[in-house]
C-alpha positions in Angstrom: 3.2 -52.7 -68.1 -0.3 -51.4 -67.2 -0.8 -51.0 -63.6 -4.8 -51.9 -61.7 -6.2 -48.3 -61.9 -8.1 -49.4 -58.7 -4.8 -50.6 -57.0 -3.2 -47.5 -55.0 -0.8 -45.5 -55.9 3.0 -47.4 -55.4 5.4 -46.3 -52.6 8.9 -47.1 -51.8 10.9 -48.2 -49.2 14.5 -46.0 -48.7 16.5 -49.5 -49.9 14.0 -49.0 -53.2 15.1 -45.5 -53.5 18.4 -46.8 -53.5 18.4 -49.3 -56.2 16.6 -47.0 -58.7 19.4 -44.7 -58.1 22.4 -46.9 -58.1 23.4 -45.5 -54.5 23.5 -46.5 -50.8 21.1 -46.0 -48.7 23.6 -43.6 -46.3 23.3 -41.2 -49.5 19.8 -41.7 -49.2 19.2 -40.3 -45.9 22.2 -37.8 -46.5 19.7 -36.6 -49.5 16.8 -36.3 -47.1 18.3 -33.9 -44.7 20.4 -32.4 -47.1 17.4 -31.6 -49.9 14.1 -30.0 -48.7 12.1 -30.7 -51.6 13.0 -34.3 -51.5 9.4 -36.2 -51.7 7.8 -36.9 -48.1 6.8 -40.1 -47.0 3.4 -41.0 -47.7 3.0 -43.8 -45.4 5.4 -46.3 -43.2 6.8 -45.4 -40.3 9.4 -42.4 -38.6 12.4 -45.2 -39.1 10.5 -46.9 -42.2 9.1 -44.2 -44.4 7.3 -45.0 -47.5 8.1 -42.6 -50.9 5.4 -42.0 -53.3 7.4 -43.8 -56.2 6.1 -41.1 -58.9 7.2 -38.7 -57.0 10.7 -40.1 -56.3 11.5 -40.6 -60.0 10.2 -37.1 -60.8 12.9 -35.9 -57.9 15.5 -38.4 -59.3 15.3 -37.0 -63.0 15.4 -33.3 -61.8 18.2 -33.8 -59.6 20.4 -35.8 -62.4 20.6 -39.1 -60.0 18.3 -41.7 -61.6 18.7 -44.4 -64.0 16.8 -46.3 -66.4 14.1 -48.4 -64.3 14.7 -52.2 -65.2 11.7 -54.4 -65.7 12.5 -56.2 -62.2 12.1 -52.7 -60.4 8.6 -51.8 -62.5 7.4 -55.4 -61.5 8.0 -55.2 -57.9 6.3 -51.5 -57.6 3.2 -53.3 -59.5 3.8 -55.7 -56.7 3.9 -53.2 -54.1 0.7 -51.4 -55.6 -1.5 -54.7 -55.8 -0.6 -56.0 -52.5 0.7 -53.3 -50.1 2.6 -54.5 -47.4 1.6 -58.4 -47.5 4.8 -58.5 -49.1 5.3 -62.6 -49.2 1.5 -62.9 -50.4 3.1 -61.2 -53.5 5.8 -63.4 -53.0 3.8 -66.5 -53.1 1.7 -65.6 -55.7 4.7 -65.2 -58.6 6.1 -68.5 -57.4 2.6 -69.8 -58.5 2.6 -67.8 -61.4 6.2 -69.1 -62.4 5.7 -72.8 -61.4 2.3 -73.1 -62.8 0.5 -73.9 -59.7 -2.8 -71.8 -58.1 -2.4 -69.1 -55.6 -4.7 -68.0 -53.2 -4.5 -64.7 -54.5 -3.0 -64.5 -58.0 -1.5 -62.4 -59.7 -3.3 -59.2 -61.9 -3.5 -60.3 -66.0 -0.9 -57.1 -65.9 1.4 -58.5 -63.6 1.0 -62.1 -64.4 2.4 -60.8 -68.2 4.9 -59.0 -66.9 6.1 -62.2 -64.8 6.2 -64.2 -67.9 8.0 -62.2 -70.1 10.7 -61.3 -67.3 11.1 -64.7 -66.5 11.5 -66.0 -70.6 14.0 -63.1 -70.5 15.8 -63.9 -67.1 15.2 -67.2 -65.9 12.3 -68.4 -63.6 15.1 -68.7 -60.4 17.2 -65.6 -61.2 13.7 -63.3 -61.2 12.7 -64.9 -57.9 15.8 -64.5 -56.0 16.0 -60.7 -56.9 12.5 -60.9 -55.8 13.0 -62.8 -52.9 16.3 -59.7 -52.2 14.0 -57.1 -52.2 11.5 -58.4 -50.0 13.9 -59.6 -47.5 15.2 -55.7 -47.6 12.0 -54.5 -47.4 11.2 -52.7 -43.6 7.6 -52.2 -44.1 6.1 -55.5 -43.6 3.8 -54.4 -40.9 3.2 -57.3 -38.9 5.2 -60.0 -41.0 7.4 -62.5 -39.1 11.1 -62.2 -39.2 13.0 -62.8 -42.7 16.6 -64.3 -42.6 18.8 -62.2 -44.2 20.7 -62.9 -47.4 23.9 -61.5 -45.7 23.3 -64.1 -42.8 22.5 -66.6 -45.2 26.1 -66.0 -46.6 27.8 -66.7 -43.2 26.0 -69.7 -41.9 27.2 -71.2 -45.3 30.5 -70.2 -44.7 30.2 -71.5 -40.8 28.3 -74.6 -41.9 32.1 -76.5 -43.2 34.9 -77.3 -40.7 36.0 -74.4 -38.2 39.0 -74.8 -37.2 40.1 -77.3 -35.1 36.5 -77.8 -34.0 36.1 -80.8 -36.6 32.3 -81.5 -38.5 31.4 -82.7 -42.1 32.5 -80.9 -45.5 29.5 -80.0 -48.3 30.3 -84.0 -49.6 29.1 -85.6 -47.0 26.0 -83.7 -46.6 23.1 -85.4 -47.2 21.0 -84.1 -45.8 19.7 -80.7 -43.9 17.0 -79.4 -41.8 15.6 -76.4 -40.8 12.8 -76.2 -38.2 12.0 -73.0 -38.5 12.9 -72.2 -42.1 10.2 -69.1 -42.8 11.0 -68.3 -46.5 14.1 -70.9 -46.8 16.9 -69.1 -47.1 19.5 -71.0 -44.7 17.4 -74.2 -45.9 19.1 -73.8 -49.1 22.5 -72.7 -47.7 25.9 -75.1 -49.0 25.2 -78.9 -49.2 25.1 -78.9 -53.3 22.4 -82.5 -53.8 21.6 -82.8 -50.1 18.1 -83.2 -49.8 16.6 -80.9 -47.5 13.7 -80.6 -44.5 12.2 -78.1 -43.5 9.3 -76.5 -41.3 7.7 -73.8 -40.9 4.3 -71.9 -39.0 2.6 -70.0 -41.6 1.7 -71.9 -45.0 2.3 -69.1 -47.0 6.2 -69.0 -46.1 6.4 -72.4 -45.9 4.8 -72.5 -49.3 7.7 -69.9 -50.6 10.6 -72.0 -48.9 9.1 -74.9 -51.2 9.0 -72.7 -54.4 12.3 -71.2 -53.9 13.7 -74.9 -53.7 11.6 -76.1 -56.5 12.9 -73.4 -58.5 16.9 -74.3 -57.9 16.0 -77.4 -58.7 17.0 -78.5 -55.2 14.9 -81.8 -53.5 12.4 -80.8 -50.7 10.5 -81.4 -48.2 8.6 -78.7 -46.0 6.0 -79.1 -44.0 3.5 -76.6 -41.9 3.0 -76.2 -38.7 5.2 -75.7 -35.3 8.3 -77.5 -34.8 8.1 -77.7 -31.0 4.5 -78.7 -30.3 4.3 -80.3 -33.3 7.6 -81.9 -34.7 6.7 -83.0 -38.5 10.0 -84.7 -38.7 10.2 -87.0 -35.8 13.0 -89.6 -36.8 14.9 -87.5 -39.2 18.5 -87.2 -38.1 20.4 -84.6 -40.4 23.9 -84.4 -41.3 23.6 -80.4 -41.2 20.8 -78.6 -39.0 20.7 -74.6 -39.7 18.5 -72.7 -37.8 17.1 -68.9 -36.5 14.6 -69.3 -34.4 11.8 -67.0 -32.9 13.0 -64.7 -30.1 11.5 -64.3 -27.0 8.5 -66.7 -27.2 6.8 -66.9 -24.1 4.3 -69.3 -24.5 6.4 -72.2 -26.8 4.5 -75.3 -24.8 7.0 -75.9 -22.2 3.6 -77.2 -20.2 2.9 -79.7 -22.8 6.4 -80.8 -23.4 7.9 -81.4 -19.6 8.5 -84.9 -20.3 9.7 -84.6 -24.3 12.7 -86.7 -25.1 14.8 -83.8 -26.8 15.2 -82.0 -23.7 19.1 -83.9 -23.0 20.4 -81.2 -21.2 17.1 -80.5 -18.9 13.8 -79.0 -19.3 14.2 -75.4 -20.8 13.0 -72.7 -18.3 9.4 -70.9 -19.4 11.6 -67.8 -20.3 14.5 -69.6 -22.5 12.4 -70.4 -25.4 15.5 -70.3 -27.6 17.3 -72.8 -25.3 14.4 -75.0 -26.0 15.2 -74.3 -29.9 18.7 -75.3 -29.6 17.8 -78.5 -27.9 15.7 -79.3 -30.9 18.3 -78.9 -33.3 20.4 -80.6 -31.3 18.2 -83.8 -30.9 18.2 -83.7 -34.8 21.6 -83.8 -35.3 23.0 -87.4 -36.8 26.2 -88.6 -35.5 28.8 -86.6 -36.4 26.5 -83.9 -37.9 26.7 -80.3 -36.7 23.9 -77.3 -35.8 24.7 -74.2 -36.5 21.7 -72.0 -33.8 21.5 -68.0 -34.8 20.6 -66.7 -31.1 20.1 -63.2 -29.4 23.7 -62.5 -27.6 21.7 -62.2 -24.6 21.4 -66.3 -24.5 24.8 -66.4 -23.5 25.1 -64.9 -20.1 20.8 -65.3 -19.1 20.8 -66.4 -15.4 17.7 -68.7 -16.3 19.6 -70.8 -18.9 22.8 -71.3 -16.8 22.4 -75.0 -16.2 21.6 -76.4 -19.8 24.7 -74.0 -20.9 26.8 -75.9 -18.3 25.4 -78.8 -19.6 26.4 -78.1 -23.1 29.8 -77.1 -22.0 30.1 -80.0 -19.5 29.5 -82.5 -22.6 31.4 -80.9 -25.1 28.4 -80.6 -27.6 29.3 -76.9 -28.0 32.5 -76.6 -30.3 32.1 -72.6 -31.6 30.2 -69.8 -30.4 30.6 -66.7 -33.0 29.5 -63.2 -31.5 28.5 -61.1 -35.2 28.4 -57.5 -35.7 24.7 -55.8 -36.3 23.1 -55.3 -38.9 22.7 -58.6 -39.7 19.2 -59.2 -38.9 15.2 -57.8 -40.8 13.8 -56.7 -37.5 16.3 -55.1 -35.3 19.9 -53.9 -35.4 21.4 -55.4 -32.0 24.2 -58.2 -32.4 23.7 -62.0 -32.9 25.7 -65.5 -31.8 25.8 -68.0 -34.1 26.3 -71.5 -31.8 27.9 -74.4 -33.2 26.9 -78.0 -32.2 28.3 -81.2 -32.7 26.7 -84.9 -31.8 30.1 -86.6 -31.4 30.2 -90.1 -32.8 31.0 -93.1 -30.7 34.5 -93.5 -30.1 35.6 -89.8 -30.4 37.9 -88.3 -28.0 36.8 -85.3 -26.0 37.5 -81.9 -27.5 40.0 -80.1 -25.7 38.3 -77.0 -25.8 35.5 -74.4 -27.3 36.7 -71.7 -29.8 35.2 -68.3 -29.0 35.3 -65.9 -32.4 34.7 -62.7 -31.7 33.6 -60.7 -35.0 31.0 -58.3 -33.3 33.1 -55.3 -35.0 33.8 -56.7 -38.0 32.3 -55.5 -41.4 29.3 -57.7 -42.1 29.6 -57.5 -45.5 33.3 -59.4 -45.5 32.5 -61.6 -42.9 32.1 -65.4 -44.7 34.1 -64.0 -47.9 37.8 -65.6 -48.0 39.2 -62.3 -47.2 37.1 -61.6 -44.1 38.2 -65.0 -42.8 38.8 -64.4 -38.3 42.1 -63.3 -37.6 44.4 -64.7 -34.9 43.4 -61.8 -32.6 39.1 -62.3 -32.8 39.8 -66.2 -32.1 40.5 -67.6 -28.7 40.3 -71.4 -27.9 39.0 -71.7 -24.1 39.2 -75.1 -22.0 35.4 -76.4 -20.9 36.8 -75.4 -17.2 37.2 -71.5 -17.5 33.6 -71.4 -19.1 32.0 -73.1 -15.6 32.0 -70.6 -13.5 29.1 -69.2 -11.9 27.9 -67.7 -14.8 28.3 -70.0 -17.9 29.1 -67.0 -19.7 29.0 -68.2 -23.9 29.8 -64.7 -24.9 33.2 -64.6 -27.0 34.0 -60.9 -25.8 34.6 -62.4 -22.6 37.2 -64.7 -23.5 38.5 -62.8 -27.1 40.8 -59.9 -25.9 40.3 -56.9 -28.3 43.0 -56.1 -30.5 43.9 -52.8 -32.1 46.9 -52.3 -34.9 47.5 -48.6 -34.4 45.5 -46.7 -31.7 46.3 -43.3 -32.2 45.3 -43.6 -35.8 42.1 -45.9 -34.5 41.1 -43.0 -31.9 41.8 -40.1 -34.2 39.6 -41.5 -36.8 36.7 -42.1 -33.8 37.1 -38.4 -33.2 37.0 -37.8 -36.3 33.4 -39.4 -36.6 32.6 -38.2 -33.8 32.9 -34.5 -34.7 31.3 -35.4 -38.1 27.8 -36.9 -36.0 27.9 -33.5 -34.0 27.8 -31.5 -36.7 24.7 -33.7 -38.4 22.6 -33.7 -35.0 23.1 -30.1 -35.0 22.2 -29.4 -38.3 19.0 -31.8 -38.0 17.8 -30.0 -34.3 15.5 -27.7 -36.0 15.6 -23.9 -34.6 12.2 -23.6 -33.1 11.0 -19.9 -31.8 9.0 -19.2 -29.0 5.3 -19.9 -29.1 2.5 -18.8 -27.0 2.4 -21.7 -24.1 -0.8 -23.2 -25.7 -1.5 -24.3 -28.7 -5.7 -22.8 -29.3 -6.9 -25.6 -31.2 -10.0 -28.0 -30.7 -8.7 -31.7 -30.2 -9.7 -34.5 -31.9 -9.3 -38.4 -30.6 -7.1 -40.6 -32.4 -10.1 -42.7 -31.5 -12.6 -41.2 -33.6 -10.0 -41.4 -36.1 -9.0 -44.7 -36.5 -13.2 -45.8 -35.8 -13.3 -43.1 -39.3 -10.8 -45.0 -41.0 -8.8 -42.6 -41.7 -6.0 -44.1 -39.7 -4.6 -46.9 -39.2 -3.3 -48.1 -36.2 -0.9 -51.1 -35.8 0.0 -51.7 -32.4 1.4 -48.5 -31.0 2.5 -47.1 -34.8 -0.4 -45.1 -36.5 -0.4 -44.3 -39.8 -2.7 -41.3 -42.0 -5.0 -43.3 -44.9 -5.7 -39.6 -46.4 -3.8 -36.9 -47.9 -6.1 -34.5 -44.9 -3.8 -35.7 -42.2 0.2 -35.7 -42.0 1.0 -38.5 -40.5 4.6 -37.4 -38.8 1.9 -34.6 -37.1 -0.1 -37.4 -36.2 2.7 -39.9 -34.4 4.5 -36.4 -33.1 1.5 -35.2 -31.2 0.7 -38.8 -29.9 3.9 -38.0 -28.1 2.9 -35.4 -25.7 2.8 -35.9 -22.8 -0.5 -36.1 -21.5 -0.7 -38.4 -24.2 2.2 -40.4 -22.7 0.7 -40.4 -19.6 -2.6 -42.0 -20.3 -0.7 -44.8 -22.4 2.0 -45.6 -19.4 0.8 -47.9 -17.2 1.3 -48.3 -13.1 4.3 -51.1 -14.4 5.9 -48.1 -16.4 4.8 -50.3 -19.7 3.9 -48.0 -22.5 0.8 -49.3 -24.4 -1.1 -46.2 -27.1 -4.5 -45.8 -25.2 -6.3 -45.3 -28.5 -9.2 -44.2 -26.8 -8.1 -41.3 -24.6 -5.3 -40.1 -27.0 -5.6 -36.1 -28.7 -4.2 -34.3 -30.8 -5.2 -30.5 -32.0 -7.1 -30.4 -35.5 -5.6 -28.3 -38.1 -5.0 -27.1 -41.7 -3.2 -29.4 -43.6 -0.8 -27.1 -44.3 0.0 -26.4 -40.6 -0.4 -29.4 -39.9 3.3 -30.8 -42.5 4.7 -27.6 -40.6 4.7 -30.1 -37.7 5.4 -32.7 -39.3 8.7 -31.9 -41.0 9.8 -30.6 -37.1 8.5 -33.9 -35.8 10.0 -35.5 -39.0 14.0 -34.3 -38.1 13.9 -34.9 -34.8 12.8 -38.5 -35.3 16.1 -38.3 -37.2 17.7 -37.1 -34.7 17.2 -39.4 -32.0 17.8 -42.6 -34.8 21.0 -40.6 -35.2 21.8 -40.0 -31.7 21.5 -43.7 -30.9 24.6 -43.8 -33.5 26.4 -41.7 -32.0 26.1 -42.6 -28.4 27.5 -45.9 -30.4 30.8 -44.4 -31.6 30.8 -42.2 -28.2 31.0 -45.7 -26.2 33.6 -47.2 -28.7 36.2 -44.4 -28.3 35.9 -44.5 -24.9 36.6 -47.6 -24.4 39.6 -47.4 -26.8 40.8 -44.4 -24.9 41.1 -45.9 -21.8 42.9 -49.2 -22.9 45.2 -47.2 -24.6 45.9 -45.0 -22.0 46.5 -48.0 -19.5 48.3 -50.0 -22.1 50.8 -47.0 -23.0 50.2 -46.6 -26.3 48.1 -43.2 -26.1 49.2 -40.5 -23.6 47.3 -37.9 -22.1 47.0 -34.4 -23.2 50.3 -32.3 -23.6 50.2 -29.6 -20.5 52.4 -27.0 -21.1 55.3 -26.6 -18.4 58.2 -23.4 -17.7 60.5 -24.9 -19.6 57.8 -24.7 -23.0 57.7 -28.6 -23.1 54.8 -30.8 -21.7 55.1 -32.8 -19.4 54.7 -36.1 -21.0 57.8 -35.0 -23.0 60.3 -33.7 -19.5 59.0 -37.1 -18.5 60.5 -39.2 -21.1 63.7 -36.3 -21.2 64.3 -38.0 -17.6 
């Protein structure tokens, strides 16, 4: 497939890397510390680099770890050349392509082909859902909202049947499902098999692929554009299913306009709860006898500012399940997630006796929602309505779900064992720097003057180099100085790049990837600090409650007699 000569050259993410080498993306990073002449990242970010994909097959072949490039990879690297990092433009444009409709910026004759023939080879719905994967794994959409991921796709469906003794509707009597905020569709089209489906979403050009990706699984419906609080485009619909994650941390979601809106049963969502303003939505959609399932920040659960419409929920036993998942589960950050579980009762019901709380936080996300990762006995607790309303209206399952561990001493041996592991990684990626000479004699240069030159781009507080004069892991290192700091921290302590007054020193190129690759590994070794502050926490925790449960003992201390103490103490 002949690529634009005027497009620019293709990049790739780390996941990329991956697939074109069969591997995970751990072996990935273990490649980058562990191999200096791996390729450097031509664009992205410190934690999102961007690969020059020539160069990363050229390394793959020497090195003996790549495989034969499928057509789908090839096409999405065209992809990747012709659009950068508008990512669902590209998106939006093959569904076009693939359903015969226009797009508002179609497809190269190149890539148009190559979508054809893939498709005739594939199938039209099994070329866009690889398509759809890899964008949704993409990390470089500068910019681009939030993407639900395929894995919390998987456990929504799996969440969306019965739970326990918590009662709801079965996949048969589905008929229909909405999701208000349904971005590129992917809980919209979770379970139900023939349910006909609503949706709604901000930007047309995800609502457009939420439509496509239906269209193309032959599924019926109906999405519409435009905000789903100010603006509801569904009005009457009452849905037998309602699935929904919905923006975080909206400050301005019209509570102004909406003081007096009917769907506010459980009271008028503070300024700062957006989400709690979300749920109430979904809620107010909900048919008799229907369930929401709500993907919300763990935070929700124990915020002073939503304490009363929690109570409420509790109080009116609307809430039947709150699920606490592990991270990793969402596109734009790696903290943990609830998953809330509504149900409008029907008329006639009796009251539920109490809420289950399922704690999975630690559990692997990729068995979670398969028949082996079911909950176990020990990560479920059902709590009566009245422990929950307290002062706090805490929803968070930890606090009920009391941890459970099979075998501590092999549990904390293999937390050492990790431990000792990161040490030796964060040592080996602290590079040995010798002494300089206190100042570094170079003219400076504004990042100003730079970005005004375009020759760098500047999103938010992230800049990135647009030529090959300028390294840009020099450039983001030397933003952090501290003078620099200082003229971006404000009298609040918030840090905001001061394009304007920010420096760095000019240089040779050459000296200048000297920097970089220093500023390069100790990005990655804060990113894996973080991890191991992590673990660090986690065997802590387990050391303690084994020591105060009895089932670890504290360190053997020699005595006279040549036993320790823990063993004269057991002698007696």
């Amino acid at each position: 497939m002949a690529a634009d000569e005027s497009a620019p050259a293709a990049v790739v993410t780390a996941a990329d890397v991956a697939r074109l080498a069969g591997v995970t993306r751990a072996a990935v990073s273990n490649w980058r510390r562990r191999y200096p002449d791996f390729p450097r990242p031509a664009a992205g970010t410190a934690t999102s680099p961007l690969f020059p994909l020539a160069e990363v097959q050229q390394w793959l072949d020497q090195q003996g770890k790549g495989r034969e490039s499928s057509g789908e990879v090839d096409l999405w690297h065209e992809l990747r050349a012709q659009y950068g990092d508008d990512l669902l433009t590209a998106l939006g444009a093959v569904g076009a392509q693939l359903l015969g409709t226009a797009a508002e910026q179609p497809l190269t004759e190149p890539v148009a082909a190559a979508v054809n023939a893939l498709a005739t080879q594939r199938g039209a719905q099994a070329l866009y859902a690889d398509l759809v994967e890899r964008c949704i794994a993409s990390t470089t959409r500068s910019g681009g909202e939030p993407m639900t991921t395929l894995a919390l796709g998987r456990i929504v469906e799996a969440f969306a049947g019965p739970v326990g003794e918590a009662g709801g509707t079965t996949d048969d009597t589905i008929g229909t499902v909405y999701d208000p905020a349904c971005g590129i569709g992917t809980l919209l089209l979770t379970a139900a098999p023939g349910a006909h489906r609503y949706g709604q979403e901000l930007t047309p050009a995800t609502a457009a692929i939420s439509e496509f990706r239906a269209r193309l699984v032959g599924a019926a419906a109906t999405v519409a554009c435009g905000d789903a609080l100010r603006k509801d485009s569904f009005p009457d619909l009452r849905a037998d299913l309602v699935v929904c994650e919905p923006p975080v941390g909206v400050a301005d979601w019209g509570r102004d306009d909406l003081l007096l809106d009917p769907r506010w049963e459980l009271g008028v969502p503070p300024r700062s709860e957006s989400e709690l303003a979300w749920v109430q939505h979904c809620y107010a959609h909900t048919a008799p006898g229907g369930r929401a399932l709500v993907v919300l920040p763990a935070s929700v659960a124990y915020r002073k500012a939503g304490r009363r419409i929690r109570a409420e929920l509790v109080r009116r036993r609307l809430l039947t399940s709150v699920v606490a998942l592990p991270p990793g589960l969402m596109s734009t950050h790696s903290l943990p997630v609830h998953l809330w579980i509504l149900r409008r009762p029907v008329e006639g019901d009796p009251d539920p006796t109490h809420i289950r709380m399922i704690n999975l936080s630690t559990a692997d996300p990729g068995g979670i929602g398969t028949k082996d990762g079911a909950p176990t006995p020990e990560q479920v607790a059902d709590v009566p309505p009245i422990d929950i309303l307290d002062d706090d209206v805490d929803l968070s399952p930890s606090r009920y779900v009391t941890p459970h561990h099979g075998d501590y001493p092999v549990e904390y041996a293999a937390l050492r064992d990790r431990i000792q592991s990161l040490a030796q990684d964060l040592l080996g990626l602290l590079p040995v720097l010798p002494a300089g000479p206190g100042r570094i004699e170079a003219a400076p240069m504004g990042l100003g003057d730079l970005v005004r030159g375009g020759l760098v781009d500047l999103d938010g507080t992230v800049p990135t180099s647009r030529t090959d004069q300028l390294d840009t892991d020099y450039l983001r290192g030397f933003l952090r100085s501290a003078a620099n700091t200082r003229r971006s921290t404000t009298a609040s302590g918030t840090f905001r790049l001061n394009a304007s007054g920010a420096q760095l020193p000019q240089m040779d190129i050459g000296r200048q990837r000297e920097y970089g690759e220093a500023f390069r590994r100790l990005a990655a070794f804060e990113e894996l600090l973080r991890e191991a502050a992590a673990v660090g926490v986690q065997a802590s925790a387990l050391a303690h409650d084994g020591l105060t449960k009895g089932a670890l003992l504290p360190p053997a201390t020699s005595t006279s007699s040549g036993k320790s103490e823990s063993q004269e103490a057991q002698e007696k």
